[in-house]
C-alpha atoms as one frame of an Amber mdcrd trajectory, in Angstrom:
protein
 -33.950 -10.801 -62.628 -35.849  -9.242 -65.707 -38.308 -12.238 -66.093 -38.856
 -12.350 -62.105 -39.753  -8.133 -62.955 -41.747  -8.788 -65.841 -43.873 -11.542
 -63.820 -44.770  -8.886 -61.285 -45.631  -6.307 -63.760 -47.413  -8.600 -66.336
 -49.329  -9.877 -63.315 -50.458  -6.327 -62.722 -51.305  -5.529 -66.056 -53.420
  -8.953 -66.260 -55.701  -8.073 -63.420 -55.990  -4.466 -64.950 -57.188  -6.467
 -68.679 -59.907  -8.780 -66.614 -61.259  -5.571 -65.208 -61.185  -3.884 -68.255
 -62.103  -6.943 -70.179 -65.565  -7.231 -68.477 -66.302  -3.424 -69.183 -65.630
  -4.479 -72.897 -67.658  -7.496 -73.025 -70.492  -5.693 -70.533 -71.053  -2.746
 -73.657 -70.596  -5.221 -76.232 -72.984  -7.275 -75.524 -75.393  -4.212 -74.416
 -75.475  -5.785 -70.589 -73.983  -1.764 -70.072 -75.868   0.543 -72.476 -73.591
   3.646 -73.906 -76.103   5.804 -72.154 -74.952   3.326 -69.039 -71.882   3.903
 -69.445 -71.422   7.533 -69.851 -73.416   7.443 -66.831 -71.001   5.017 -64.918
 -68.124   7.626 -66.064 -69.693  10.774 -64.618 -70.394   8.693 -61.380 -66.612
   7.519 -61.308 -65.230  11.146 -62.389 -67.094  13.520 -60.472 -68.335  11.676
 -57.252 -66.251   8.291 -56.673 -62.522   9.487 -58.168 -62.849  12.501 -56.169
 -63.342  10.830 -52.796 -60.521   8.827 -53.553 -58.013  11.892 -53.627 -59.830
  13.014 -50.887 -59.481  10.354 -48.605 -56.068   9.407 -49.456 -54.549  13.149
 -49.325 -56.201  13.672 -45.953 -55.252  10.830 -44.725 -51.385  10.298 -46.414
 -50.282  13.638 -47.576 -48.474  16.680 -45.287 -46.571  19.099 -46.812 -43.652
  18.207 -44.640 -43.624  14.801 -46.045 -43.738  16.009 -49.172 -42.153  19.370
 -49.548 -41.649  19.009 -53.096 -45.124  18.542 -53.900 -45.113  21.263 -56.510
 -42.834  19.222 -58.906 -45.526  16.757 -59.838 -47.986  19.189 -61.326 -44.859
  21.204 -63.594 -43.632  17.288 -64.022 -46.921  16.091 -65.707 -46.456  19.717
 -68.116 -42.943  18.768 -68.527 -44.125  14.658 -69.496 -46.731  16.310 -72.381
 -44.177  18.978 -74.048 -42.243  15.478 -74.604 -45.242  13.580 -76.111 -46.161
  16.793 -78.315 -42.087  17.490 -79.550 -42.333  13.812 -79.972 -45.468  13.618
 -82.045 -44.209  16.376 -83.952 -41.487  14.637 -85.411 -43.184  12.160 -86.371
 -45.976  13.820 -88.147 -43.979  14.404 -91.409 -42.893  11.308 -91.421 -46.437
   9.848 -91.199 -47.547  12.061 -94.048 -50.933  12.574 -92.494 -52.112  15.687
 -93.901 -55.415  15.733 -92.149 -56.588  15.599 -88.518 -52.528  16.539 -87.681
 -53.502  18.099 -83.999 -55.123  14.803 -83.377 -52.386  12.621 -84.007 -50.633
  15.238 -81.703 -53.117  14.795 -78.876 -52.572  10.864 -79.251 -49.271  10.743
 -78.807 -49.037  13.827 -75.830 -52.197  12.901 -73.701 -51.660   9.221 -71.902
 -54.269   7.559 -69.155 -52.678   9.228 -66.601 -55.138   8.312 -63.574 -56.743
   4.903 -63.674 -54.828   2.824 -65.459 -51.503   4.242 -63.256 -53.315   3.969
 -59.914 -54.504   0.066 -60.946 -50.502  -0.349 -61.443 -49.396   1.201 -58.541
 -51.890  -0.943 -56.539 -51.063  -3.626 -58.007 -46.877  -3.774 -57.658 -46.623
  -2.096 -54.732 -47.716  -2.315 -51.006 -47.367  -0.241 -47.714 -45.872   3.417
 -47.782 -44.378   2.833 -50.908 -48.432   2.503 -52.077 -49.185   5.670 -50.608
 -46.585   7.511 -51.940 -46.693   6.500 -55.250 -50.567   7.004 -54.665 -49.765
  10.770 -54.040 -47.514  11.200 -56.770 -50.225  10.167 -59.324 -52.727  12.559
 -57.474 -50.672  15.759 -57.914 -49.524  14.558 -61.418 -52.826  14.533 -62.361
 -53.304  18.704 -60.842 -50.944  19.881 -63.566 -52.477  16.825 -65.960 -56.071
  17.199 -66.088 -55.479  21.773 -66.048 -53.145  20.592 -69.895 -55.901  18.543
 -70.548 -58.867  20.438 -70.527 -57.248  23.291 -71.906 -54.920  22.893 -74.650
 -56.472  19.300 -75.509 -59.877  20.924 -75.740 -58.444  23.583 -78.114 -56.698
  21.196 -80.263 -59.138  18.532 -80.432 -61.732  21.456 -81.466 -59.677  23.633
 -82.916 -61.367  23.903 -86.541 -65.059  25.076 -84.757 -63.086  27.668 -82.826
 -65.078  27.266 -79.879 -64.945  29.282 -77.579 -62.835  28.087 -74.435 -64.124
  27.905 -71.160 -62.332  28.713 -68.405 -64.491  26.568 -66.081 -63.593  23.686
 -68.297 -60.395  23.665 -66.477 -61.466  22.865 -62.455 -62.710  19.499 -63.418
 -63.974  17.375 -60.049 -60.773  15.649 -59.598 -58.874  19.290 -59.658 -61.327
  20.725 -57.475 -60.909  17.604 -54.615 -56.902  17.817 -55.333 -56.984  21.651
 -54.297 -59.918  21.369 -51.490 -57.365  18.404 -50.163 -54.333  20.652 -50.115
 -56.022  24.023 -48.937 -57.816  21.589 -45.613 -54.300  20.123 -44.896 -52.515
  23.595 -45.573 -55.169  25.159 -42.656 -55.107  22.289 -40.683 -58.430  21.579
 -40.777 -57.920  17.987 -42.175 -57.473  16.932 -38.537 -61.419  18.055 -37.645
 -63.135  15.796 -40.204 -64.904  13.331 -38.250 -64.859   9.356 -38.353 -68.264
   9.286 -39.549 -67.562  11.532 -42.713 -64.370   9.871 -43.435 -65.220   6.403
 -43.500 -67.947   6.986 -45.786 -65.774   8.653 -48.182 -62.959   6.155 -47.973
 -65.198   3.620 -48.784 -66.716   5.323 -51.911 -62.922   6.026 -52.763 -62.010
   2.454 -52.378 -64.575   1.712 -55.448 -62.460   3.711 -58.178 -60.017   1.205
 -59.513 -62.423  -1.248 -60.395 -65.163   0.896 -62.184 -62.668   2.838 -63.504
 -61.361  -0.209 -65.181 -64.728  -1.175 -66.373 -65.440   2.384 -68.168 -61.867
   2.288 -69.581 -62.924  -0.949 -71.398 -66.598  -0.156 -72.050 -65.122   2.990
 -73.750 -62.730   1.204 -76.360 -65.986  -1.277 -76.868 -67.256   2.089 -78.303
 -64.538   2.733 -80.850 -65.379   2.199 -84.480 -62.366   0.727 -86.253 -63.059
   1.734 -90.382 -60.750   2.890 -92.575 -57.566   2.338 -90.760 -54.301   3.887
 -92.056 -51.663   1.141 -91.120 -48.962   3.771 -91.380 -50.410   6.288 -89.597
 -51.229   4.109 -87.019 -48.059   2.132 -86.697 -45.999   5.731 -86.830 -48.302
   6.884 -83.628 -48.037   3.498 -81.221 -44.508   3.683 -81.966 -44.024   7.101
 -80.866 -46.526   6.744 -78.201 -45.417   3.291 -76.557 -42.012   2.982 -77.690
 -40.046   6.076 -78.008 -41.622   7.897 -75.376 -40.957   5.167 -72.726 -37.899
   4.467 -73.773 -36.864   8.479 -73.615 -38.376   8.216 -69.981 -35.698   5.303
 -68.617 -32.758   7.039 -70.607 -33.581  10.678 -68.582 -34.550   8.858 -65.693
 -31.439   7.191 -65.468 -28.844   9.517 -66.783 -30.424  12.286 -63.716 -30.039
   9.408 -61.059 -34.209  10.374 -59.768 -34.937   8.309 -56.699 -36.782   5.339
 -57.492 -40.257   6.138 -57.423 -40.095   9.426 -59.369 -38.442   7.216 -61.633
 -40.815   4.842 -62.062 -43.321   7.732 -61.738 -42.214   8.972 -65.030 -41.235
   5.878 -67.124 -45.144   4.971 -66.412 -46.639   7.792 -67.307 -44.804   7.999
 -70.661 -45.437   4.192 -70.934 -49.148   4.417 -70.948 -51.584   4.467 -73.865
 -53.750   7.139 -75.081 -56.099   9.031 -72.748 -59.440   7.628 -73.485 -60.920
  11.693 -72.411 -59.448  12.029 -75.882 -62.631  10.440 -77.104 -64.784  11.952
 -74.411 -63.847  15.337 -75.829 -64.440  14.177 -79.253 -67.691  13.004 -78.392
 -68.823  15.663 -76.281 -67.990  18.618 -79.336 -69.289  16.230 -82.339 -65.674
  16.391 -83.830 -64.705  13.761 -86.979 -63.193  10.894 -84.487 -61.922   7.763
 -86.464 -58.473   9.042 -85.919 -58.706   9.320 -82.106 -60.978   5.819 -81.597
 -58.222   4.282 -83.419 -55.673   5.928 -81.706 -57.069   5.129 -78.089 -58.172
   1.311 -79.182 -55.140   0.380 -80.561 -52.672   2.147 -77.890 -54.993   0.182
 -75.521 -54.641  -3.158 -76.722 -50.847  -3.204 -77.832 -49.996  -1.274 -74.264
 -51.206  -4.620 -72.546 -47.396  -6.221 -73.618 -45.393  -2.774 -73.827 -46.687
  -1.352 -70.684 -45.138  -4.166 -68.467 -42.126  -4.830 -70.778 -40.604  -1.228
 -70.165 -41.655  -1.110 -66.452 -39.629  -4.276 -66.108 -36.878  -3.452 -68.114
 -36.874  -0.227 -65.765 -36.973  -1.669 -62.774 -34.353  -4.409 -63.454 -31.620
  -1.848 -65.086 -32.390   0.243 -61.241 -31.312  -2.912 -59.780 -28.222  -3.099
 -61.691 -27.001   0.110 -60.639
């Protein structure tokens, strides 16, 4: 039963490492340009991502199918608390005495869009897709607010700049609360055929560039001066105890089976690589963070689908 589980999720996370493996190779070998690909990113953050939310909440979401919408937002605030209490503990045991907030930021921000959407897509099929679909979407309302708030503030915390409360209604925000304002009004049921097509079909791109900027990003990290402890202290807290914290709660509070595996993903995934966007965008000191985001990357390619599967086969046991 476990190795049947693994075989579907390792399958998934296979496809995800092609896609992502051709971003990598595309900026290594400067095919993709990082001007290229910063410009790739903005496309799939503020144009292409965006339609996607739109055209699946307009399409999938109502809040009498989903009534309990609001949990997913508080849930992805509830999911970072963890990673930060978490990466607290573990800071005095890694004896890092510089660069502490971003060793917090590691272990408390995951890839909570792309990579989770390409799983999703990948395991499952029908409503089940859509749903799970949705979840992400409103995770990612309470997500990307955290993000590009506190993880701005800690990430730049020694230039004290000043924070911007713009900063907060990134694209994807803005589409996730245009989405749930048209459906509240009932205008979602005016948009005509020839606007929704269009932005389905745009939408539809987002897994697969996505995947290429996620690689073409670590093909940007410079790995120098690695601390070994440091490093092995953070992937353990970030891939290890954190997912395995996930299946305990998730278990123990009996949470229907896609919340479940809602959760155990989330706290399964690697690094956000907008850790290093930030970094770059401010000029902040990044080995830490490139380091953080390359390695959580690469070893997350064998935890990611071992703790899914182990999930999903101890669900079936029960």
């Amino acid at each position: 039963m476990f190795l049947e589980q693994f075989k579907i999720t390792g399958l998934a996370m296979a496809q995800i490492f092609l896609l992502g493996g051709l971003g990598y190779i595309l900026v290594k070998r400067n095919i993709l340009s990082g001007e290229g690909l910063d410009a790739l990113s903005r496309l799939v953050i503020q144009i292409i991502f965006p339609a996607l939310i739109f055209a699946q909440m307009l399409k999938n979401f109502s809040f009498n199918l989903y009534p309990s919408w609001w949990i997913f937002p508080l849930l992805s605030l509830a999911i970072t608390v963890m990673g930060l209490i978490v990466g607290w503990g573990l800071l005095k045991l890694s004896g890092l005495k510089t660069n502490k907030l971003q060793f917090l930021s590691l272990v408390a921000f995951q890839n909570s869009g792309y990579l989770p959407l390409a799983m999703a897509a990948a395991i499952f099929t029908g409503q089940q897709a859509n749903d799970i679909f949705i979840f992400i979407f409103l995770f990612l309302l309470g997500f990307d607010l955290v993000a590009w708030s506190l993880g701005i503030y800690m990430l730049t915390y020694e230039k004290q700049i000043k924070f911007k409360l713009q900063s907060l209604f990134s694209t994807p925000v803005i589409a996730n609360l245009t989405s749930l304002a048209l459906i509240a009004l009932g205008l979602n049921k005016f948009i005509p055929d020839i606007l929704f097509k269009p932005l389905s079909m745009m939408g539809n791109c987002t897994l697969p560039l996505a995947m290429l900027v996620v690689g073409g990003n670590v093909a940007l990290v410079r790995l120098k001066n690695i601390d070994r402890k440091v490093t092995f202290i953070f992937l353990l807290g970030k891939l290890i105890i954190l997912p395995v914290l996930g299946i305990v709660i998730v278990l123990k509070l009996a949470l229907p089976h896609l919340l479940g595996f809602l959760i155990v993903m989330q706290l399964a995934m690697p690094s956000a690589t907008s850790l290093s966007v930030i970094i770059r965008r401010f000029n902040r000191q990044d080995a830490l963070i490139s380091q953080g985001v390359f390695f959580s990357h690469i070893i997350g390619l064998f935890t990611i689908p071992l703790f899914l599967s182990l999930y999903l086969f101890l669900v079936m046991l029960k």
